[in-house]
MARBA-3410 file (N, C-alpha, C, O; in Angstrom, 1 decimal):
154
-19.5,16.1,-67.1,-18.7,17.1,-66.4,-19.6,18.2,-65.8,-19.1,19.3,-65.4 ~ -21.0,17.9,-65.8,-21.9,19.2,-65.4,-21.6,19.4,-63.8,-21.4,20.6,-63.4 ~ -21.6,18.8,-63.0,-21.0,19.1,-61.6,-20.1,19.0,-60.9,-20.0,19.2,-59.7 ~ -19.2,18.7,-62.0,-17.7,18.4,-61.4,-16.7,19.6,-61.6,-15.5,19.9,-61.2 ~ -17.6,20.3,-62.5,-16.5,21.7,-62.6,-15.6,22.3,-61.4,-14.5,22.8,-61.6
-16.3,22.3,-60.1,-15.9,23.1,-59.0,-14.1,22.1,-58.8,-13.1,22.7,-59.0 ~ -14.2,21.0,-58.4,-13.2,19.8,-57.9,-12.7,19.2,-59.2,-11.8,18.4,-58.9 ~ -13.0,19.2,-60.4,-11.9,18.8,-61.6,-10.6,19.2,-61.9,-9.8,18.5,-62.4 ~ -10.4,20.8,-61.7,-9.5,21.0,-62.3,-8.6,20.5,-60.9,-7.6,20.0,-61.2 ~ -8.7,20.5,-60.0,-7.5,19.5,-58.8,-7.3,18.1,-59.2,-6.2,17.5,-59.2
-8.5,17.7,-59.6,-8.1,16.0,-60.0,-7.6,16.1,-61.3,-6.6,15.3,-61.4 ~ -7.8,16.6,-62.2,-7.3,16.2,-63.5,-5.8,17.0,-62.9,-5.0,16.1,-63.2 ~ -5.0,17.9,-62.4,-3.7,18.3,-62.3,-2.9,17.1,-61.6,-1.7,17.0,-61.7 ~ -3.9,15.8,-60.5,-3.3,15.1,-59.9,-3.3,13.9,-60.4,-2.5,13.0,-60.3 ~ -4.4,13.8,-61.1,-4.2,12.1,-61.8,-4.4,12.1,-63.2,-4.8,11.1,-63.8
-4.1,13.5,-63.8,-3.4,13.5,-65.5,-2.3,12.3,-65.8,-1.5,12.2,-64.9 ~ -2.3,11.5,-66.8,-1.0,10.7,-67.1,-0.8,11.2,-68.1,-1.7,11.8,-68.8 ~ 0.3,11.3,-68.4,0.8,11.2,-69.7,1.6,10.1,-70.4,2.8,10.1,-69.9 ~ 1.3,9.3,-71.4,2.4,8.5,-72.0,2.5,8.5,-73.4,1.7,9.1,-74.1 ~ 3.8,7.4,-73.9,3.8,7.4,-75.3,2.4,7.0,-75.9,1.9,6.2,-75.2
1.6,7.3,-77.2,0.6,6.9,-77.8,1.1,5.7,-78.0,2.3,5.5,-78.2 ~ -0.1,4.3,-77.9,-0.3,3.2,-78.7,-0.6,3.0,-79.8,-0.5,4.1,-80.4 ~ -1.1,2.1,-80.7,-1.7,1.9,-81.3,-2.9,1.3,-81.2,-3.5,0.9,-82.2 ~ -3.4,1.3,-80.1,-4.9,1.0,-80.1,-5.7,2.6,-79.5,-6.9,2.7,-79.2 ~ -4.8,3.6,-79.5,-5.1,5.2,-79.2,-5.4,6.1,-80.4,-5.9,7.2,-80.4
-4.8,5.1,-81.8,-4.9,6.3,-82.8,-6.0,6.7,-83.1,-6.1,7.9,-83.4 ~ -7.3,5.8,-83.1,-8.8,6.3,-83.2,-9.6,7.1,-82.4,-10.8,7.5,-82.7 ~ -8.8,7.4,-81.3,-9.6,8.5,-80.3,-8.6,9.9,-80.7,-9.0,11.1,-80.8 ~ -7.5,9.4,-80.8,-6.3,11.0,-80.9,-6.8,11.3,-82.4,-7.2,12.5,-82.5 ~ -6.8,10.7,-83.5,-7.4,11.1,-84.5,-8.9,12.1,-84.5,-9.1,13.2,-85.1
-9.6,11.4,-83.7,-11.2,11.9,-83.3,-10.4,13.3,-83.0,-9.9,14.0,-83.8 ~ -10.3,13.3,-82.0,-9.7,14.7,-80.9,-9.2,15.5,-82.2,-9.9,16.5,-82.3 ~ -8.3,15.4,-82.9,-7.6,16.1,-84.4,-8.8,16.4,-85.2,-8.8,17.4,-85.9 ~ -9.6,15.8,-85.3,-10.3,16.1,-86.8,-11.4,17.1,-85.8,-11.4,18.3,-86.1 ~ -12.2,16.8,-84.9,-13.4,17.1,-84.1,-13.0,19.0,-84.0,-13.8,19.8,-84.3
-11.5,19.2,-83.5,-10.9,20.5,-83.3,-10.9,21.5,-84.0,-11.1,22.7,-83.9 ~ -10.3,20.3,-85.5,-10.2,21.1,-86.9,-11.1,21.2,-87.0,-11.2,22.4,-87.2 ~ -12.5,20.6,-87.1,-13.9,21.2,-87.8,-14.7,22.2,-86.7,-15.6,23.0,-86.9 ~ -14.2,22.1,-86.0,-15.1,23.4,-84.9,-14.3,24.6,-84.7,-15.0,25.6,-84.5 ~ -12.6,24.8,-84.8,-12.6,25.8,-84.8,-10.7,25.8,-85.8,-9.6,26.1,-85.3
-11.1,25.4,-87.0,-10.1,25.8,-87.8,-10.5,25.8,-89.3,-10.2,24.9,-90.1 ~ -11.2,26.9,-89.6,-12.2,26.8,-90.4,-11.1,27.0,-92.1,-11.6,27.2,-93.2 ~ -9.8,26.8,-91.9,-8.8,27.6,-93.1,-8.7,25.8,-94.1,-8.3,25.6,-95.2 ~ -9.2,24.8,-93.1,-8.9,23.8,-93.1,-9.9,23.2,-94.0,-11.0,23.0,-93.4 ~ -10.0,22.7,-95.4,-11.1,22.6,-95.8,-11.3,20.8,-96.1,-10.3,20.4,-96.7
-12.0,20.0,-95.9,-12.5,19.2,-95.6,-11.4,18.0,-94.9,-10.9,17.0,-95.5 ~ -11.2,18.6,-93.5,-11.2,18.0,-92.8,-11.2,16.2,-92.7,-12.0,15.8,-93.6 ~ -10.7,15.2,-92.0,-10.8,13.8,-92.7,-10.4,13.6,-91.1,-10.1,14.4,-90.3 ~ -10.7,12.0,-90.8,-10.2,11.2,-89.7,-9.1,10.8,-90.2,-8.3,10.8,-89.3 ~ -8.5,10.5,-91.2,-7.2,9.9,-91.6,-5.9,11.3,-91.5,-4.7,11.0,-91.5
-6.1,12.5,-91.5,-5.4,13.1,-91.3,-4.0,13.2,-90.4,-2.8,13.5,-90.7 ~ -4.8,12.7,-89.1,-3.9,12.8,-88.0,-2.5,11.7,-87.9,-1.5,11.8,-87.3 ~ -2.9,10.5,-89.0,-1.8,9.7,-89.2,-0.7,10.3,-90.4,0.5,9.9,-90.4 ~ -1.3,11.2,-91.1,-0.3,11.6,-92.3,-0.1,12.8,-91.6,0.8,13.3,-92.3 ~ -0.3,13.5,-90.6,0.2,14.8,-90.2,1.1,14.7,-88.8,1.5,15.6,-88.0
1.3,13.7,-88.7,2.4,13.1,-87.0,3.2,12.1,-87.7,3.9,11.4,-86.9 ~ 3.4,11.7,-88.9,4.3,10.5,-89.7,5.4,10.7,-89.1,5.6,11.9,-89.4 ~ 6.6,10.3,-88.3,7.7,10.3,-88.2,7.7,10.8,-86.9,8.8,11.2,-86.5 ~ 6.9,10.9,-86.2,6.8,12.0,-84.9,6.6,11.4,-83.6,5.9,10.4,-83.6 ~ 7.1,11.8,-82.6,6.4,11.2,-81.3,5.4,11.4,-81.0,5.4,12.7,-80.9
4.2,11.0,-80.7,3.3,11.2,-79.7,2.7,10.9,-78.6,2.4,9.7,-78.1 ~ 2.5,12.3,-78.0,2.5,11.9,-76.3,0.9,12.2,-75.6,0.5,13.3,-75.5 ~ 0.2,11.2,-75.3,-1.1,11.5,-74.8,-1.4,11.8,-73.5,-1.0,11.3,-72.5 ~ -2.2,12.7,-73.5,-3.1,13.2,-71.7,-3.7,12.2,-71.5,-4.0,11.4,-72.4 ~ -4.0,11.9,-70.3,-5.1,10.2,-70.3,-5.4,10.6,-68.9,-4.6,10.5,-68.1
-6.8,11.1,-68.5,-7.5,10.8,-67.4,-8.9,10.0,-67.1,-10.0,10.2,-67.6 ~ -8.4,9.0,-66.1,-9.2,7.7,-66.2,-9.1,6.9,-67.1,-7.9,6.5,-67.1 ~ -9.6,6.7,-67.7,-9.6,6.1,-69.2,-9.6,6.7,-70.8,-9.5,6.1,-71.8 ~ -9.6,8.1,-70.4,-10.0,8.8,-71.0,-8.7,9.4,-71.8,-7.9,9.8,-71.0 ~ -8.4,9.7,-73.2,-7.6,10.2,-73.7,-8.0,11.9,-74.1,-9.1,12.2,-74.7
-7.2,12.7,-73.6,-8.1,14.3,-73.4,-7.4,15.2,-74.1,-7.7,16.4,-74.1 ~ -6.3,14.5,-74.9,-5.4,15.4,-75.3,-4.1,15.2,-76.0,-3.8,14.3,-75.2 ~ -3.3,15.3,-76.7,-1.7,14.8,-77.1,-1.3,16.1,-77.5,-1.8,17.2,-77.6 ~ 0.1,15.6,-77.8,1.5,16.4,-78.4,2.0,15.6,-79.9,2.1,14.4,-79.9 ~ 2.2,15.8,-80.4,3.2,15.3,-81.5,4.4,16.6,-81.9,4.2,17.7,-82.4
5.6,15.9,-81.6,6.7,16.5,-81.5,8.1,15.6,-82.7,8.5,14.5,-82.9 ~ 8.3,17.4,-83.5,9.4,16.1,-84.3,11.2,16.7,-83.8,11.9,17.7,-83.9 ~ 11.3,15.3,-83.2,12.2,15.3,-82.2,13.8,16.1,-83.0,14.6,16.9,-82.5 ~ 13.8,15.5,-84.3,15.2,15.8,-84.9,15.3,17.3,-85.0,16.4,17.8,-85.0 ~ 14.2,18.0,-85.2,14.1,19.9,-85.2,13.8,20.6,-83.8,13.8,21.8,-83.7
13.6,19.9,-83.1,13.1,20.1,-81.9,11.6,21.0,-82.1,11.5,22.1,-81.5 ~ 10.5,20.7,-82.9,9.4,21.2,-83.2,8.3,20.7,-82.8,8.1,19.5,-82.9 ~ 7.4,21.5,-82.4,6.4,20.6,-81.5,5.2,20.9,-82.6,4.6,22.0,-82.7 ~ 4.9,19.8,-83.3,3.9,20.1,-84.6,2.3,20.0,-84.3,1.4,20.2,-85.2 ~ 2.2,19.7,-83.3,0.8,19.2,-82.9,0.7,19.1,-81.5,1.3,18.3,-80.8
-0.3,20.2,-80.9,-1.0,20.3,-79.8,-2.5,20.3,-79.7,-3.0,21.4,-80.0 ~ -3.1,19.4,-79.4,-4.7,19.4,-79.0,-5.1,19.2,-77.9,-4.4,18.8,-77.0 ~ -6.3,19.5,-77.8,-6.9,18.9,-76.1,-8.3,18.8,-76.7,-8.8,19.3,-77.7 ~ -8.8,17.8,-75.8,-10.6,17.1,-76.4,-11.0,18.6,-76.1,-10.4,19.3,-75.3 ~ -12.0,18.8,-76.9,-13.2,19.9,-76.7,-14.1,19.2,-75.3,-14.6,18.1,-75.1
-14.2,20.5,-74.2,-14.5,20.5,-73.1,-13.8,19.9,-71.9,-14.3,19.6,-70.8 ~ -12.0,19.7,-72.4,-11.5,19.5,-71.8,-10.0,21.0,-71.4,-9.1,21.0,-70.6 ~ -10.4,22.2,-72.4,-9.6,23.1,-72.3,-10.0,23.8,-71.2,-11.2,23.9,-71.0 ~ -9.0,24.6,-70.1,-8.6,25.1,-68.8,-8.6,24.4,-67.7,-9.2,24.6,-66.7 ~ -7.6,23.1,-68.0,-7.3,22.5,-66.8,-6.2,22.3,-66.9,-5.8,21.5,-66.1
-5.4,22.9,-67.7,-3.6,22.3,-67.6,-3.5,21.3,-68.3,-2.5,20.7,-68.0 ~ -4.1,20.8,-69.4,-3.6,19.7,-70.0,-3.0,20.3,-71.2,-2.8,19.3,-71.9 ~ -2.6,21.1,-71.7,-2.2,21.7,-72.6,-0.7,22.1,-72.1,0.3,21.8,-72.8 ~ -0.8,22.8,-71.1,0.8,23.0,-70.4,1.5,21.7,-70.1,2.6,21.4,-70.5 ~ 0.7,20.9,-69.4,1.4,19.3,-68.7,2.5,19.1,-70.5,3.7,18.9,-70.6
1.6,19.1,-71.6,2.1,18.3,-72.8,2.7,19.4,-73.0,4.0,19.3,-72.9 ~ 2.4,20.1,-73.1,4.3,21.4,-73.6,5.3,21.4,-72.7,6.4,21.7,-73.0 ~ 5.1,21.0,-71.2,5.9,20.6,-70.5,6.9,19.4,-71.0,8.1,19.5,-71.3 ~ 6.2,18.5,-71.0,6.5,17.1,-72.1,7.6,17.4,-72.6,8.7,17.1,-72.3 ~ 7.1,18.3,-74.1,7.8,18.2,-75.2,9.1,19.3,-74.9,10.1,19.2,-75.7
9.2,20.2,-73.7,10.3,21.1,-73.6,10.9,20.1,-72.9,12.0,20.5,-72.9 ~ 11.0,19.3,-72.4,11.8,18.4,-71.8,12.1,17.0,-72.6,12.5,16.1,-71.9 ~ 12.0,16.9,-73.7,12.0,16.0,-74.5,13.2,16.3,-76.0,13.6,15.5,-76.9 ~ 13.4,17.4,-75.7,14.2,18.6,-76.7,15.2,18.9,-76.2,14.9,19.4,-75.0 ~ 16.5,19.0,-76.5,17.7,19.6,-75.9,18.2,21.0,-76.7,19.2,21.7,-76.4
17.2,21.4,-77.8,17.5,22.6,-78.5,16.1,23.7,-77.9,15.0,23.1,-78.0 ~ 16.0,25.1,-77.4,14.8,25.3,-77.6,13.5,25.2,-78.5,13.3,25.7,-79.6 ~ 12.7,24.5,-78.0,11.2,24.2,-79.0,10.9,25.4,-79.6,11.2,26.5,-79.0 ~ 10.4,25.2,-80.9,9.8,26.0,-81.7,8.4,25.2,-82.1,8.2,24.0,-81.9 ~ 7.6,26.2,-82.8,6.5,25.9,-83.2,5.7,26.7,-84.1,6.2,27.8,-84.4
4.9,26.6,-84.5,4.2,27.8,-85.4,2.8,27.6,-85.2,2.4,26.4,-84.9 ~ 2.0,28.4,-85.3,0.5,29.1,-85.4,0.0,29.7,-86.2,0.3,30.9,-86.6 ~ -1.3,29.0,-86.8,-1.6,29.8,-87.6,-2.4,31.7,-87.1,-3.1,32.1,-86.1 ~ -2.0,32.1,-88.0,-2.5,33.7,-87.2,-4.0,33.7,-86.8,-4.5,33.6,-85.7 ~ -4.6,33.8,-87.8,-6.3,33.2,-87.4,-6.6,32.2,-86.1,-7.7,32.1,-85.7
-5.7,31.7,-85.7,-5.6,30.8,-84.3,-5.3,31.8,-82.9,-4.4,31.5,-82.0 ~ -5.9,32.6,-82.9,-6.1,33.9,-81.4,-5.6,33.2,-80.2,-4.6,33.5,-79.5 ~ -6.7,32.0,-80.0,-6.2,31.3,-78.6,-5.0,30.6,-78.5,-4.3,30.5,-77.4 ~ -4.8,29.9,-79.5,-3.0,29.3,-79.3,-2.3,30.6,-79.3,-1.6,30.9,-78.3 ~ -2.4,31.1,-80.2,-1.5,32.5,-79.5,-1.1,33.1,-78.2,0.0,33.5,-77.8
-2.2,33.0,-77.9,-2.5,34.0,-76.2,-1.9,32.7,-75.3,-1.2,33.1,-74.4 ~ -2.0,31.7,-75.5,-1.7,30.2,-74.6,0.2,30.3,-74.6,1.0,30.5,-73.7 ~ 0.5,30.1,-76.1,2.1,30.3,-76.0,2.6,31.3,-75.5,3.6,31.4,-74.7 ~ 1.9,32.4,-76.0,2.3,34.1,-75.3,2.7,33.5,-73.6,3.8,33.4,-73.0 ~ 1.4,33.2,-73.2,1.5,32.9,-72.0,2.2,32.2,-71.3,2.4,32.4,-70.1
2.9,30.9,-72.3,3.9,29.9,-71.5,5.2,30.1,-71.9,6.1,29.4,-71.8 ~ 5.1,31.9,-72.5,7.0,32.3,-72.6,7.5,32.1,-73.7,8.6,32.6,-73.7 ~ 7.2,31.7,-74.5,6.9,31.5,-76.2,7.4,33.2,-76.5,6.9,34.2,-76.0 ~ 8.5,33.1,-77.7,8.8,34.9,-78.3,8.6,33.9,-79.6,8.7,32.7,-79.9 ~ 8.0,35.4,-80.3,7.5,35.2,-81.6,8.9,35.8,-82.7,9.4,36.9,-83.0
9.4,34.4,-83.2,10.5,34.9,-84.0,10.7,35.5,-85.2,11.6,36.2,-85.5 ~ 9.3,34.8,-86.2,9.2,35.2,-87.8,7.5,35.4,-87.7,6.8,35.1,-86.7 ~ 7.3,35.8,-88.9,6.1,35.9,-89.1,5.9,35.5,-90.8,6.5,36.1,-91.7 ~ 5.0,34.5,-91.0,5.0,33.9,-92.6,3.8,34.5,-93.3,2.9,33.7,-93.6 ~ 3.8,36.1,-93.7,2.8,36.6,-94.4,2.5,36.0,-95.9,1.4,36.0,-96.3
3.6,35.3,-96.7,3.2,34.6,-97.6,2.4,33.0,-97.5,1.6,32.8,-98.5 ~ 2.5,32.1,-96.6,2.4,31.1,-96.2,1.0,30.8,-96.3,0.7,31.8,-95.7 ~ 0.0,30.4,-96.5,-1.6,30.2,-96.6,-1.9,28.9,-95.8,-1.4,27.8,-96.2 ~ -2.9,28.9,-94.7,-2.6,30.1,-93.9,-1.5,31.1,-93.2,-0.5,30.5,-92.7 ~ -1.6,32.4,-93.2,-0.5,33.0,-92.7,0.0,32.2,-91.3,-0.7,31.5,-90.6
1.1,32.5,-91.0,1.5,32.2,-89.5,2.2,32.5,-89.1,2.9,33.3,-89.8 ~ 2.7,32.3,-87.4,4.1,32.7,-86.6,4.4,31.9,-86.0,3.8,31.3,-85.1 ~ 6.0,31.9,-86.4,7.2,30.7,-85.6,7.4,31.4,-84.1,7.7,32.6,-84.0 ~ 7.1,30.6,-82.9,7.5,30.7,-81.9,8.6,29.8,-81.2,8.5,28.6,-81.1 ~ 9.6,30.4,-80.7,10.7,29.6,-80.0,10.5,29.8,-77.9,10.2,30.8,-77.2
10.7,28.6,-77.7,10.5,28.7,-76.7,11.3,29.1,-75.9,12.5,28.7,-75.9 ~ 10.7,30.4,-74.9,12.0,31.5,-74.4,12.9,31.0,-73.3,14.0,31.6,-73.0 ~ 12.4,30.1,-72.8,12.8,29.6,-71.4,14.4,29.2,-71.5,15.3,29.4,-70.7 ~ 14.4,28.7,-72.4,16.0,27.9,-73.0,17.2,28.6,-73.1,18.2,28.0,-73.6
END
């Protein structure tokens, strides 16, 4: 990606896919989950590749895919209308693939989406802040602390 910075973010807004995950996808969306948690979710203590199947159990998941490339998902649990899982590959964050998948999941929901954050998580913060997200509760007991966001658009 060293010279394509200038002309990527037009192509990846135009030839982003998104579809339901396979099962020949869980070993890269897993990578993408575990890779995130150990670089910047440090509350998280030993981290595993098997996580990502016990933490999306019952859930949809929806992948970014450019080229060939898996860059990102959603896992959304459809019966709460909660969107439990948002990532994007490391060095793939500020191109819209993060919105395209919350786009996804607000259209996949007939109740407003909610979600939570952990507080120590600054940048998901500022991202939902950004996409209209009101901060409904705040879980000072909860370890890590966190806040429930409902999506304001609805």
């Amino acid at each position: 990606m060293t010279n394509q910075k200038s002309f990527l973010p037009n192509k990846v807004a135009t030839e982003l896919v998104l579809r339901a995950m396979r099962p020949e996808d869980s070993d890269a969306v897993a990578r993408i989950y575990l890779e995130s948690r150990q670089h910047h979710f440090p509350w998280v203590k030993h981290p595993r590749l098997a996580d990502f199947l016990a933490d999306s159990r019952g859930e949809r998941v929806m992948v970014a895919v450019f080229g060939n490339e898996i860059v990102g998902f959603a896992s959304l649990s459809e019966w709460d209308h909660f969107l439990h899982l948002l990532f994007v590959k490391e060095g793939w964050q500020g191109y819209g693939i993060g919105a395209r998948l919350l786009e996804w999941a607000r259209q996949a929901v007939t109740e407003p989406l909610e979600l939570k954050v952990v507080l120590a998580n600054v940048g998901a913060q500022r991202f939902y802040d950004r996409e209209g997200f009101v901060r409904i509760r705040k879980s000072q007991l909860a370890r890590p602390q966190n806040v429930t966001y409902r999506d304001g658009r609805k």
